[in-house]
Structure formats: C-alpha cells, structure tokens
C-alpha positions as CSV (number, residue, x, y, z in Angstrom):
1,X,-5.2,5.8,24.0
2,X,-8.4,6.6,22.8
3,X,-11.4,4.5,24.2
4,X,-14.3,4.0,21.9
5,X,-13.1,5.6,18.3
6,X,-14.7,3.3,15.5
7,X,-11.4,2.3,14.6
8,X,-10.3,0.9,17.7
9,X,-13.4,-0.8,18.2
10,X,-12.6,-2.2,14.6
11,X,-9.1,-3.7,15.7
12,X,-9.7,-4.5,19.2
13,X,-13.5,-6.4,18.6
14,X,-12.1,-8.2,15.2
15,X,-9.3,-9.8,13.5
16,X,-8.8,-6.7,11.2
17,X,-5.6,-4.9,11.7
18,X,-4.9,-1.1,10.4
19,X,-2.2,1.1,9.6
20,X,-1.8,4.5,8.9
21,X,-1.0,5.3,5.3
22,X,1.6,7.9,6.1
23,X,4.9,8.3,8.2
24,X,3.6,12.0,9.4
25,X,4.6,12.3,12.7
26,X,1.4,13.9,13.6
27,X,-0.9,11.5,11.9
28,X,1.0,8.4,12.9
29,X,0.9,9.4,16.4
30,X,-2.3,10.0,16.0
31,X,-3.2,6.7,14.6
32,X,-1.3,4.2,16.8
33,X,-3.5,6.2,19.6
34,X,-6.5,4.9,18.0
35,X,-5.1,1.2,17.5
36,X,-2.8,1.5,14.1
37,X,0.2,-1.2,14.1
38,X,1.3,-0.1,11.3
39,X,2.4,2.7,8.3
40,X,2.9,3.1,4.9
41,X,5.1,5.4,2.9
42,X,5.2,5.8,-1.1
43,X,6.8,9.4,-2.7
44,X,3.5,11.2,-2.8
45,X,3.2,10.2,0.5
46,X,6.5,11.5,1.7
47,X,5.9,15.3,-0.4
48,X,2.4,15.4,1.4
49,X,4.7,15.1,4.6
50,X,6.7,17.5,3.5
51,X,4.0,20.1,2.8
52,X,3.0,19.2,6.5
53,X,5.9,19.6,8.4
54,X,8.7,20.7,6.1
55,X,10.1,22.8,9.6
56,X,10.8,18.9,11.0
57,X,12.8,18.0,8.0
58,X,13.9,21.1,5.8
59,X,17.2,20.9,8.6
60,X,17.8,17.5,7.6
61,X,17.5,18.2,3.9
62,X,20.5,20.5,3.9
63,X,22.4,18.4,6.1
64,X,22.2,15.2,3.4
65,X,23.2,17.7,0.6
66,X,26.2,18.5,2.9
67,X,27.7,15.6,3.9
68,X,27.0,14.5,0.4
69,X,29.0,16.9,-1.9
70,X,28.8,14.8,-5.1
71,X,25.0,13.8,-4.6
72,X,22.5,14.5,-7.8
73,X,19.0,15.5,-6.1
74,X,17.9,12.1,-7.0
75,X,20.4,10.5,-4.4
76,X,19.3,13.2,-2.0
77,X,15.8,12.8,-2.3
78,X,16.0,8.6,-1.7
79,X,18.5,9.4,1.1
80,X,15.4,11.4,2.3
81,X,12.7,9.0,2.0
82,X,14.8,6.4,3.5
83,X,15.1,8.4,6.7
84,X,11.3,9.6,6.8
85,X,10.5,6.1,6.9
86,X,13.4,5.1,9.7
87,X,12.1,7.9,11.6
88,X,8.5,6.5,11.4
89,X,9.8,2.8,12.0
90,X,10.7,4.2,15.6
91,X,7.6,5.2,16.4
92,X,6.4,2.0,15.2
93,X,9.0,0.0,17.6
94,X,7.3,-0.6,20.8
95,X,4.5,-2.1,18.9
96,X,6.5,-3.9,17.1
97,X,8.2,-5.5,20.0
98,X,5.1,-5.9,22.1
99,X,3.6,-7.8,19.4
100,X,6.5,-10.5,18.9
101,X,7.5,-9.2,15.3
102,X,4.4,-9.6,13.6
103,X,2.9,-6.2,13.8
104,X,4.5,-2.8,13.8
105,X,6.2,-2.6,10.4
106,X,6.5,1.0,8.7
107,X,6.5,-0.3,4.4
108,X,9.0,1.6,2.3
109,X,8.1,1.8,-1.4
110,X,11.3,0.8,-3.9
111,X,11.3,3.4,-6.9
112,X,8.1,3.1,-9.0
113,X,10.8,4.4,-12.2
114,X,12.0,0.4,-11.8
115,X,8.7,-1.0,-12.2
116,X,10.4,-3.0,-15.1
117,X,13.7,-4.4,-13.5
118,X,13.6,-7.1,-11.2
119,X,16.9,-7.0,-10.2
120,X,16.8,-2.9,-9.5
121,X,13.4,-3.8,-7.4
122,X,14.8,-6.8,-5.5
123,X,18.5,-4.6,-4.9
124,X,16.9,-1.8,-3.5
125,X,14.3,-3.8,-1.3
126,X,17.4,-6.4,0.4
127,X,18.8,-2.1,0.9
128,X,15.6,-1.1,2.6
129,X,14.7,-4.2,4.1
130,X,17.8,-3.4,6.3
131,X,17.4,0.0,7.6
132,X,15.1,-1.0,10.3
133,X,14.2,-4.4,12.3
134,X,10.7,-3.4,11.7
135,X,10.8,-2.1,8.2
136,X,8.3,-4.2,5.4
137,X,9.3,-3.0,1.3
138,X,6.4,-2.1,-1.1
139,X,7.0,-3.2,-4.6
140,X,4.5,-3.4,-7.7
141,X,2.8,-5.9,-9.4
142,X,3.9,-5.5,-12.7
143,X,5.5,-8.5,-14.6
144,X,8.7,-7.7,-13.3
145,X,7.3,-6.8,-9.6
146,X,6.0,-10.4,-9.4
147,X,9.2,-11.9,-9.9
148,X,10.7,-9.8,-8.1
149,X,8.2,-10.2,-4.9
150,X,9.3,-14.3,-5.3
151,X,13.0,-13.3,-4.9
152,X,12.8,-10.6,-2.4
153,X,10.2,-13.1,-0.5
154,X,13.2,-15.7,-0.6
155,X,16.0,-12.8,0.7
156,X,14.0,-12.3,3.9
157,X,12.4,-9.2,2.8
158,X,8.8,-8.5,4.2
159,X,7.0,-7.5,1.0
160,X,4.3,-5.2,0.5
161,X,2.6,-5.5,-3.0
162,X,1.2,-2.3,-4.0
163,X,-0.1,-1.0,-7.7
164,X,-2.4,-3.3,-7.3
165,X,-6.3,-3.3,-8.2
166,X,-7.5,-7.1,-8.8
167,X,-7.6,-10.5,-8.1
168,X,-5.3,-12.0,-10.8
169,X,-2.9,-9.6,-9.2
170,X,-3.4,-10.4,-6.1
171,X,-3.3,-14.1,-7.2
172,X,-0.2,-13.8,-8.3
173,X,1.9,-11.7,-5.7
174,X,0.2,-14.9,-3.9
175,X,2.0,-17.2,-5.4
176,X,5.1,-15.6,-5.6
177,X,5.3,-15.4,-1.9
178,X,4.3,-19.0,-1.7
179,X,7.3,-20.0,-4.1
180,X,9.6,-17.9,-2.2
181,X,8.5,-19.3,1.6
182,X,8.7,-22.5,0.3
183,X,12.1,-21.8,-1.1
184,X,13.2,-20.4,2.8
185,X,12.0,-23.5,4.3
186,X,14.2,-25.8,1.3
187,X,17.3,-24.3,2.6
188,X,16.3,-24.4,6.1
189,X,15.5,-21.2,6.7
190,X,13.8,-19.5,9.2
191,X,9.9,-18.2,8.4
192,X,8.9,-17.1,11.7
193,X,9.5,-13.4,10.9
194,X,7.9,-12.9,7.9
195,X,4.5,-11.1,7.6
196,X,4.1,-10.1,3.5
197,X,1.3,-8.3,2.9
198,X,-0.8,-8.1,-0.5
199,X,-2.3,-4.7,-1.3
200,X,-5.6,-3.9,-3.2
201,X,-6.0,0.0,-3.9
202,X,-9.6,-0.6,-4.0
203,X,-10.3,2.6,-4.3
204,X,-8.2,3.3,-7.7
205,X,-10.1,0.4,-8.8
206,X,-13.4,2.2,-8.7
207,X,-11.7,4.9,-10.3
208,X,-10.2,3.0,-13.0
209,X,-14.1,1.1,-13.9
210,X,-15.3,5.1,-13.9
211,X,-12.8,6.4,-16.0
212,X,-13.6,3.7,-17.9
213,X,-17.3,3.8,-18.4
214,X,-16.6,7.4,-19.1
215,X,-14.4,6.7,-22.2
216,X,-16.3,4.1,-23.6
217,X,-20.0,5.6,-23.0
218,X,-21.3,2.6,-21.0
219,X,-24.7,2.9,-19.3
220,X,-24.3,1.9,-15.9
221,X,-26.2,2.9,-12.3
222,X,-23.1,5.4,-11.1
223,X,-23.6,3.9,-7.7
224,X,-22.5,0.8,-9.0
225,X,-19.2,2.0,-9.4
226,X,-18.2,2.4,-5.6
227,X,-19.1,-1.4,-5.1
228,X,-16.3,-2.3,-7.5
229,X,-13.4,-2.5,-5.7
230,X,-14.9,-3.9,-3.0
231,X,-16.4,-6.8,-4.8
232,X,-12.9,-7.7,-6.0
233,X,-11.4,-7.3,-2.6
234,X,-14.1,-9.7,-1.1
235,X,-13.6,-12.2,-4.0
236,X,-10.1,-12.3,-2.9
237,X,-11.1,-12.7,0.4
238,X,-12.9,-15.6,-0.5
239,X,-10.6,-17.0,-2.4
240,X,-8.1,-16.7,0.4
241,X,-10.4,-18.4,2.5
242,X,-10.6,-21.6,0.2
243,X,-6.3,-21.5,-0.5
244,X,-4.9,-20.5,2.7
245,X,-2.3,-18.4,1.2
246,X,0.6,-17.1,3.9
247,X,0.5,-13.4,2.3
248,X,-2.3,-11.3,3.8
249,X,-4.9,-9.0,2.0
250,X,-4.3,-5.4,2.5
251,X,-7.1,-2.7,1.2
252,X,-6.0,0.8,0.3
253,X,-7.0,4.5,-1.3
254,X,-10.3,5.0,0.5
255,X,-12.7,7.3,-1.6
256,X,-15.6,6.4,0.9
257,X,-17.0,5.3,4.3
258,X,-17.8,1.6,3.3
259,X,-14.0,1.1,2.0
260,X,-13.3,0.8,5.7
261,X,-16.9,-0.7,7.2
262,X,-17.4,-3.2,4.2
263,X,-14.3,-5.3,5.1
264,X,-14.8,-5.1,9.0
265,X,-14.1,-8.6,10.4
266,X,-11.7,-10.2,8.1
267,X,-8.0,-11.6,8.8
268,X,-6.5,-8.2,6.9
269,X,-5.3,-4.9,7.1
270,X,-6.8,-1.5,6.3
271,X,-4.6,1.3,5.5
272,X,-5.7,4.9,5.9
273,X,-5.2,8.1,5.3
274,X,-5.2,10.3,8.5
275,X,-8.3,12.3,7.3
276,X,-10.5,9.4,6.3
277,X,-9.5,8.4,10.0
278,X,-10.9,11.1,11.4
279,X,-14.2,10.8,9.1
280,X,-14.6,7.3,9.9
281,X,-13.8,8.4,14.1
282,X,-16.5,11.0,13.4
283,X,-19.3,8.7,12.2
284,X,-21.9,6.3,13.9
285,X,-21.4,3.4,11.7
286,X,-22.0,0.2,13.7
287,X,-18.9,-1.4,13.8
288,X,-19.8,-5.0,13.5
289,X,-18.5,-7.7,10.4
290,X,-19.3,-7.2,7.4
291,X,-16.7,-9.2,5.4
292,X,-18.3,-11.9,4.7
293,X,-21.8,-10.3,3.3
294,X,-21.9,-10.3,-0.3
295,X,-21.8,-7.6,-2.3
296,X,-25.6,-7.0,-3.9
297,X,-25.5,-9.6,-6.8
298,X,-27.0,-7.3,-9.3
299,X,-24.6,-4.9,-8.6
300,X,-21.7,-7.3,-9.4
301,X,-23.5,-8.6,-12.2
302,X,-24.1,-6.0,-13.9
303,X,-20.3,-4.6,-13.4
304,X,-19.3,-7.7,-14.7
305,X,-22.0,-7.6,-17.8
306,X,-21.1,-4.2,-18.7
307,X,-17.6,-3.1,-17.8
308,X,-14.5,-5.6,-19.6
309,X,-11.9,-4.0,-17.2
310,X,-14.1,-5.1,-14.2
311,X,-14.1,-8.5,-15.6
312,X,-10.2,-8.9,-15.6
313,X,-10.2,-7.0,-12.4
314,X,-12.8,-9.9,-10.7
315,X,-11.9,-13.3,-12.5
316,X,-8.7,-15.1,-10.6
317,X,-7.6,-15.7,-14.0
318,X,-8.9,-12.2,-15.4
319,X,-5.2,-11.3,-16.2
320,X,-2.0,-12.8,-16.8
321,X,1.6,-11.1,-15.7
322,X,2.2,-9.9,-18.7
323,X,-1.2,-8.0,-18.9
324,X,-0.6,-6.0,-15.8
325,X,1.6,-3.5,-16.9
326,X,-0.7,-2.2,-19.7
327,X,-3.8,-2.5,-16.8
328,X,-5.1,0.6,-17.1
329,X,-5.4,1.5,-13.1
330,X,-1.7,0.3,-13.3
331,X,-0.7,2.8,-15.8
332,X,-2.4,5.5,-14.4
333,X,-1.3,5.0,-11.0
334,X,2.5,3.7,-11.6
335,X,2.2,7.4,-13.9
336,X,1.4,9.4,-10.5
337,X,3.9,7.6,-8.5
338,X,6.3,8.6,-11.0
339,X,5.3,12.1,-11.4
340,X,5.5,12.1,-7.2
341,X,8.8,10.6,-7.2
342,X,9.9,13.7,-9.9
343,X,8.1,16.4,-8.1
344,X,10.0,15.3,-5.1
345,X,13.4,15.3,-6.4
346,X,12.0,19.5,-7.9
347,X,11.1,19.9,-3.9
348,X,15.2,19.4,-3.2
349,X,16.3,20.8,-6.5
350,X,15.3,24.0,-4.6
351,X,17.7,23.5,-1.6
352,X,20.4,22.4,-3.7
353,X,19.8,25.4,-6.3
354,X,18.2,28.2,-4.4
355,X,16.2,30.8,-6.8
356,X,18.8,33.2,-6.8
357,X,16.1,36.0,-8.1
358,X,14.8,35.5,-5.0
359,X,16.0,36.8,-1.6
C-alpha cells in the first residue's frame, strides 16, 4: 500500500472515505492501494471499461450470448454489467469484511431508461442488491427515484442516489431513506447493515449553472462557476450537521482539484475517477480540513443573485419532486446515461452481428 499519496493521507488523517468511480480492474486495484473502500459503476462507466480492457471481457461477452440463445443485446448487455460489477465486488470483499460491513460496497446503477417507474427501479435494485454481499444499487432522483429510494430503503437494499446536483434533492433522497429505516425498525427489522449513500455530481452542477449563464447571457466572474457545486455540497453538509440524517453525502464528477480538497474532513465519501486520482496523488495540496470553511460569501451571493438554477440548486426547498425531472443538469445527464446505456448495447450488437463486410 502506498505510504504518503494525498489521498491516503485524506482517508487515514480524516473521517472522509473514498471510492473509486470505476470497476476497472486496473484502476480499482489501483485505488484500494491508495486507501479506496469502495467503487462505482454506471453504463458509461462500464463502455470506458470496455475500451480499457475489452481482452478481459470480450471472452465473456460471447460466452453470455451463447448460453443465452434467445437473448436481445439488451439482456446481454445488463447480464454484462451485472457481472463487471460482481467481479469488482470481489475485489472489494476483504475490505468489506475487515470493515464489519460498512465499507467495501461496489454501487450498481439500475437502468437510467426507468427513471420514471418506480416499481421497474425498485425490481431491478431487490435483483442487484442480491448478486453480491457487498453490492450497494444507484438509483436517480427523479420523482419516481425518490419513491422508489423509500421502498428499496425498506427491502434492505443499500441505496446509492445518483442524478443528483442539489440540496432539495439531496433533501429528499434524505427523507426517503429516513421513512424507509424507520419502516425496517416498525417491523423489527434489522438496520445494522445498511449504509445508503446520497450522491451530489457536484461537478455537473457547475456545468449545468455554465451552460446556463451561456444560454441566458448572464454576466457573471467565470471563476465563480467552479464554486457552485461545492457551495451546494457544503450547504448540505451543513444541513446534515443540524438533522442528523442516517444517509451519507457522497460528492461526484470532479472537473477540478478543489472538488476533492474543498470537502477534506467531513463524515462523506468522495468518488473518483482513476485519472483525477492520479492528479490529486501528483499534487502538493496540503491535505488538511477544509469542510467546514465557507465558501467566499460574495461568490455564493452573487451565484445566488444572478443565476435562478443556482437558487433551486442551493435552497433545501429550492425544488420539489416533481421539479426534478425537468432539472436541467437532470435532463442532460439522465440523457447521457441513456445514450451510454444504448451505445453499450451497439458495443454487443457487434458480437452478436459481426460486420460481415468485414473479415
């Protein structure tokens, strides 16, 4: 294990935890040497694996499409991701078992096409849930998502919430969680094992307030812009602080350095891409805590002056459920996952229906 990297420094001098936002086998190892207790999977995630070490799974591929003879690419492409992320959970056990059950968890994400069907979310996530001891199910926070975090919650399912960009989101997955613990503990059920976690993609929230100072010609210092979504994360934060709420903060889609040293110190989980790792391992940023200093006023004021979306973004009760699907970093990021999900299924439309033009 690495000695002295920033990022173990980070988990073994703080209460913050990280994980490595990939099931790679390369970058996962790599992480957990550098202190990562946990991983993160989503279909964009799985075809960057697959553009990395296709000659670890393009066996495997033709082996599901085998044994499955009446499989549409779809089925075979799920089947896929489902094993990717069993694979990782492995590599992910010993810390899961040295750590009791509350760290090591490899997150599976449910199909972004269901975004609007609770019971399609919560069915597949029970499925997933049980592929692995150590295996926590991503869902999004769209109006259905949140119910369907609540339920899922109340199955036993470790939730991740992910499409996920403010506090009134964050808020809500929340209290979803809340309402399904407390539904656990009504039945006499056991809580012991559960760790949800709440993501905020803080990072496609600054990309969302500069798409959206670029579309309606607002004025604005474009350094402000990178504070954004870490002003909403540290609101949460604080708010979390005040409520004690059971779910913890997660921060993802890192677009620069202080994604990772602005939230040093707090009870919460980073997730990272393996080449931000190595950019943050690289660096000499101090690591000491820095989650509890303010963001500069003026910058937050002035977000909050000029920008509408950063408003709803930062108010707890910015948003309501039914607001979140038509949230614009929602749309544009539920959109993507899509688009992955569909580029992945074209990535085993070519082993099931070879080119034949080609030799």
């Amino acid at each position: 294990m690495a000695t002295s990297s920033p990022l173990l420094q980070t988990v073994s001098t703080t209460a913050t935890d990280y994980w490595n936002d990939s099931c790679s086998v390369e970058e996962l190892t790599y992480a957990i040497g550098h202190g990562a207790v946990g991983a993160t999977t989503n279909p964009n995630i799985v075809l960057n694996v697959l553009n990395k070490e296709m000659h670890l799974w393009e066996d495997r591929i033709r082996g599901i499409i085998f044994e499955n003879p009446t499989w549409s690419e779809e089925n075979v492409a799920w089947k896929l991701i489902e094993e990717m992320a069993v694979h990782g959970a492995g590599l992910l056990q010993p810390t899961f078992e040295r750590h009791a059950g509350l760290k090591g968890r490899l997150s599976i994400q449910t199909n972004p096409m269901y975004y609007r069907n609770c019971e399609a979310i919560v069915a597949q996530a029970r499925h997933f849930a049980n592929l692995a001891p150590n295996m926590q199910v991503k869902m999004p926070v769209t109006r259905a998502g949140v119910e369907a975090i609540e339920e899922s919650t109340f199955h036993g399912v470790n939730v991740n919430a992910t499409v996920s960009f403010t506090v009134p989101q964050a808020v809500a997955v929340a209290e979803a969680v809340e309402r399904g613990l407390n539904r656990r503990a009504a039945e006499g059920k056991d809580n012991g094992h559960m760790r949800p976690v709440c993501t905020i993609m803080i990072g496609r929230t600054d990309d969302w307030m500069k798409m959206a100072v670029k579309r309606d010609g607002i004025d604005i210092d474009p350094a402000y812009l990178d504070w954004a979504g870490i002003a909403v994360f540290k609101h949460a934060y604080q708010i979390w602080q005040e409520r004690g709420y059971r779910v913890r903060l997660l921060a993802a889609a890192y677009r620069h350095l202080g994604h990772w040293s602005e939230l040093i110190g707090g009870d919460i989980v980073l997730t990272i891409p393996y080449d931000w790792q190595l950019k943050i391992n690289a660096s000499d940023i101090p690591v000491v805590e820095r989650i509890h200093n303010p963001v500069d006023p003026k910058i937050v004021e002035t977000l909050y002056a000029k920008i509408p979306d950063f408003r709803r973004a930062y108010d707890a009760d910015g948003m309501a459920p039914i607001e979140f699907d038509g949230y614009g970093a929602t749309v544009r990021t539920l959109r993507a996952f899509i688009a992955a999900a569909h580029d992945l299924m074209a990535v085993v439309r070519e082993f099931m229906l070879p080119n034949p033009d080609v030799k």
